[in-house]
N, C-alpha and C positions, 0 to 999 in steps of 0.2 A: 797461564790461561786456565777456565776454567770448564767443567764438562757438560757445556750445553753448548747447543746449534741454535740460532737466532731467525727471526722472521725480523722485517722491517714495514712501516705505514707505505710508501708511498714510492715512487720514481729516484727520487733523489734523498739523500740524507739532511734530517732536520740535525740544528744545534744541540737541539735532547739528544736525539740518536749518537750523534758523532761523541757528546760525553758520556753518553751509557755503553759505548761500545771500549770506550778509554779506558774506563772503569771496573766495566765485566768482564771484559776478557774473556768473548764467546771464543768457542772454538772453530767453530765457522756461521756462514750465513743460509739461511735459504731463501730464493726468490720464488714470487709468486707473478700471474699473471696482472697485479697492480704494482708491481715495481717495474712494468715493462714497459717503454713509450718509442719503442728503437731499438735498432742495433747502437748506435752512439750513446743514447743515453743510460742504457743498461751495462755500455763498456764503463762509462764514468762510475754510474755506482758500483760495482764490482770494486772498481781502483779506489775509490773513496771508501769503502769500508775496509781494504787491506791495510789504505794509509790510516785510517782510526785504532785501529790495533796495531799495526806494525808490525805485522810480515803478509807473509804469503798465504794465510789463511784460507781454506776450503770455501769455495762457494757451491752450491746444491741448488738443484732443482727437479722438479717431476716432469722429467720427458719420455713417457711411453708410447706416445702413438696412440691415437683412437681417442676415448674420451679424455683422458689425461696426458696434455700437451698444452705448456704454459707456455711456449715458444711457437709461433702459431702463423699464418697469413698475416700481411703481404708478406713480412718480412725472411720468414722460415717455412718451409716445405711442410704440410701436412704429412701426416705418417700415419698407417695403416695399424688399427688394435690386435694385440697380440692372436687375436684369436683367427687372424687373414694367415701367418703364420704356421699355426697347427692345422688349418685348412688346405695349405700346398704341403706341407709335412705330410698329411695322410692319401694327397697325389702324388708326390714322390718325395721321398724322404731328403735327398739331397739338394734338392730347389727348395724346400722351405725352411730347412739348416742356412743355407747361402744365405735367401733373402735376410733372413734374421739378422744375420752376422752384417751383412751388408747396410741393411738399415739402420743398424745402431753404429758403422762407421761414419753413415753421415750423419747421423743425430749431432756425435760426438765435432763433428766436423763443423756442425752451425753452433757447438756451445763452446766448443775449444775458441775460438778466436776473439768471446766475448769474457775470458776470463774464468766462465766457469767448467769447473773440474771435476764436479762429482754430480753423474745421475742416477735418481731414486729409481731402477729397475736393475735390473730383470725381475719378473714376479717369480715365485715356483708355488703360489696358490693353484689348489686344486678345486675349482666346482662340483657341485652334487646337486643334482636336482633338489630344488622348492630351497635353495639356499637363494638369500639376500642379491638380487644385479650390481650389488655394489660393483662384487671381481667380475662376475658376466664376460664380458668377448675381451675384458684386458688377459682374461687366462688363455696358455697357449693351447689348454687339451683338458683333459679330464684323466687322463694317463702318467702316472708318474715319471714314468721313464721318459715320454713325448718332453712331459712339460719341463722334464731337468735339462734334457738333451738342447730346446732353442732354446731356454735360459742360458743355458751357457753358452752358447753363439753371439746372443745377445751381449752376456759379460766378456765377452772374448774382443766382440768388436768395439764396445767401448775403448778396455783397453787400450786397443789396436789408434786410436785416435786421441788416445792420451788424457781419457774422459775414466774416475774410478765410478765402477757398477756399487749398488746398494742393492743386496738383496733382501727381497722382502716376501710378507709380511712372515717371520720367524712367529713360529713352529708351523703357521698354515691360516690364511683366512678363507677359503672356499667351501668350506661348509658353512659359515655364520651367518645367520637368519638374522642378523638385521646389521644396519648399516651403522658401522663403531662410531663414526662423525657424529651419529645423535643419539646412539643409547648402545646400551654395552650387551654385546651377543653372547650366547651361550652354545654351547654344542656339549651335546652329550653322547658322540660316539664314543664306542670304549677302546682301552688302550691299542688291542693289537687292529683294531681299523687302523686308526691313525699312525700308528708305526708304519701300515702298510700301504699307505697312499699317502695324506697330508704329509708325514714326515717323510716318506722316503723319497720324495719328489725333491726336499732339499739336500739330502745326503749327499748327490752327485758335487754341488755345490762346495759343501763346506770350507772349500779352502780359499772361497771370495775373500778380501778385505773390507770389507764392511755390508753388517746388516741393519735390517729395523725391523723392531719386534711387532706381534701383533695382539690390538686389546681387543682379547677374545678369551674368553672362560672354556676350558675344556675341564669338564666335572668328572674324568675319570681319573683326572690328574691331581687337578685341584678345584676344587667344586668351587671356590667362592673367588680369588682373585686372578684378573687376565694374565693373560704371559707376559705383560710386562710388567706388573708387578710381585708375580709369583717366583718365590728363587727356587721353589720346587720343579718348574717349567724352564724356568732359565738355563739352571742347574743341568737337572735330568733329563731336559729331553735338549733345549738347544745347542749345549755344550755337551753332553754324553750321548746322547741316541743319535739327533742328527750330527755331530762333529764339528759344530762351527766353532772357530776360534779367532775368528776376526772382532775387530770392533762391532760390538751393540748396542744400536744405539735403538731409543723408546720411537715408537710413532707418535705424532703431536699430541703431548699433556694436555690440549686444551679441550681433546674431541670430548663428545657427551657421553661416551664408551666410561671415562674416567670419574669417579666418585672424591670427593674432597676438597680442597684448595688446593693452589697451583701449588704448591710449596710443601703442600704434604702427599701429593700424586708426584713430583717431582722428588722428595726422598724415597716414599714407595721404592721407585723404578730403579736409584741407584739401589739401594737396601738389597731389590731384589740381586740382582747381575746386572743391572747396563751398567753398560760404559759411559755412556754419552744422555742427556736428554736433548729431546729434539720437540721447539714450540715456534709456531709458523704466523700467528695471525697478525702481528707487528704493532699491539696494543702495550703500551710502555709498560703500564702497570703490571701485568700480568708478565711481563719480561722480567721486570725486576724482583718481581717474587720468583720467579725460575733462577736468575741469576744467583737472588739469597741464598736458596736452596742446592745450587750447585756445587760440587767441590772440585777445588783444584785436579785438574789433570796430570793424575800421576802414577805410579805402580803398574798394576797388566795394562789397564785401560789407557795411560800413557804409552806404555810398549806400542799397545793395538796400534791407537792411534798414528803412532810414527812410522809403525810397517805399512801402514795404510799409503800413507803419503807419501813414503819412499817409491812408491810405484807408479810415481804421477811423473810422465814422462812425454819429450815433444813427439807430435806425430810426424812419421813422414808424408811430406806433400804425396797429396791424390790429383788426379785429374775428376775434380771433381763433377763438372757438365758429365761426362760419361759414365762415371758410377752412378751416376741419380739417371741417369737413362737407362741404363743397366739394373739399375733395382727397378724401378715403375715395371720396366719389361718384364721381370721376374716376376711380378706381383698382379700383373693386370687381369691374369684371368679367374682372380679372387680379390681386388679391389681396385676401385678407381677413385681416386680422390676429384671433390667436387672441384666443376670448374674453376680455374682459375688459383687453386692451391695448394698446386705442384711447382 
């Protein structure tokens, strides 16, 4: 196989797809909310792209709650943004640890039974005033410590429901003044800020299985290329300062954050330290320059990968009507989801 994660066009797998997935040998998939028409038809494609590569391969998705939830009404429970979270955190510390934990068991609980295994959260970005709303109310606090402590309740309850956590955006996106999706941010705080917020928010962290990097320029590091093309960043702060030593894998090569062709933003990222690339928008062309560009999955990045997936494990049954009443309850007096999707 080889070390990219794939996006697909549509609900179901075309004849191209199914021979590009034979041939590429993506490492896994990620869905978006245009491959969604169902619970039934989102199980088929799950099962039709494992059967196009032949095995078990990882399927991904962004289920955080608040504005980033591709799993959505009727069919899946609305979910409250990180930032409802740090909000009962700062009324009592142990009701908004719970809820957290609790809500990402049932996330995991409407995505386990559709196949998929792996979702793109916990965040442990930190906000700063007059920084970009991109992260805005998906962050849990403004507090390092807040925001490691429900991230990790969040990974814990993943876990707990047999779903693997991605933690993101490595080394920090809460300061970046513009949105990476269309053009590539800069932050010029200097080292020991950042040591002592943006990074240390992930430190608690480090020992997740799998992260995504973030395309973001920090100029006291490396003035000119984001962290995920920088092996200076990679390096020194995501594997030495913050600790992590799980799979890393890129945030999508295609955002406008990124400078180059696919193919040479996609070497970039291995060059630097990722593990993995990861490209989402499910336009062939631009997959199969990703796939050109990829290299087989082997050496750390293979190890990574396989400890990753060693921990992907059945959940045990919940009652689940009564935890999803049991969370609402815990969460009501800092949000309510609009009628009718709950």
């Amino acid at each position: 196989m080889r070390a990219f994660i794939t996006g697909l066009a549509g609900p179901a797998l075309t004849l191209g797809e199914r021979q590009f997935l034979k041939e590429a040998e993506p490492w896994g998939l990620i869905v978006f909310q245009r491959n969604i028409a169902g619970p039934d038809a989102l199980f088929r494609l799950v099962a039709e792209f494992r059967d196009a590569v032949g095995r078990q391969a990882p399927v991904l998705v962004d289920q955080e709650g608040g504005r980033v939830q591709r799993l959505g009404p009727p069919h899946w429970p609305k979910y409250p943004p990180g930032a409802v979270y740090g909000a009962l955190f700062d009324l009592d510390r142990d009701s908004g640890l719970a809820a957290a934990r609790l809500g990402a068991r049932l996330m995991a609980a409407d995505l386990a039974p559709l196949g998929i295994d792996v979702d793109c959260a916990p965040l442990a970005d930190v906000p700063v005033a007059g920084a970009d709303p991109i992260i805005g109310d998906r962050a849990y606090g403004t507090e390092p410590d807040k925001v490691a402590a429900i991230a990790g309740e969040i990974a814990a309850g993943l876990l707990e429901g047999g779903v693997l956590p991605v933690l993101k955006h490595l080394p920090g996106h809460g300061r970046a003044t513009a949105d990476s999706h269309e053009r590539l941010p800069v932050v010029s705080a200097d080292r020991a800020t950042l040591e002592s917020t943006d990074f240390a928010a992930f430190r608690p962290l480090a020992a997740l299985p799998l992260g995504m990097t973030a395309h973001v320029v920090f100029t006291a590091i490396d003035p000119v290329a984001p962290a995920t093309t920088s092996a200076n960043i990679v390096q020194n702060v995501i594997r030495d300062s913050i600790g992590f030593q799980g799979l890393l894998m890129s945030d999508d090569v295609s955002m406008g954050a990124l400078s180059g062709s696919l193919g040479e933003r996609s070497r970039a990222a291995i060059t630097a330290g990722c593990d993995m690339l990861l490209h989402c928008n499910g336009k062939m062309p631009e997959m199969l320059a990703v796939a050109a560009a990829a290299p087989p999955l082997a050496g750390q990045a293979g190890q990574r990968a396989a400890a990753a997936l060693a921990l992907r494990k059945p959940a045990p049954p919940i009652d689940l009507a009564a935890r999803r009443a049991e969370f609402f309850k815990l969460i009501a007096g800092a949000w309510q989801p609009a009628q009718g999707s709950a």
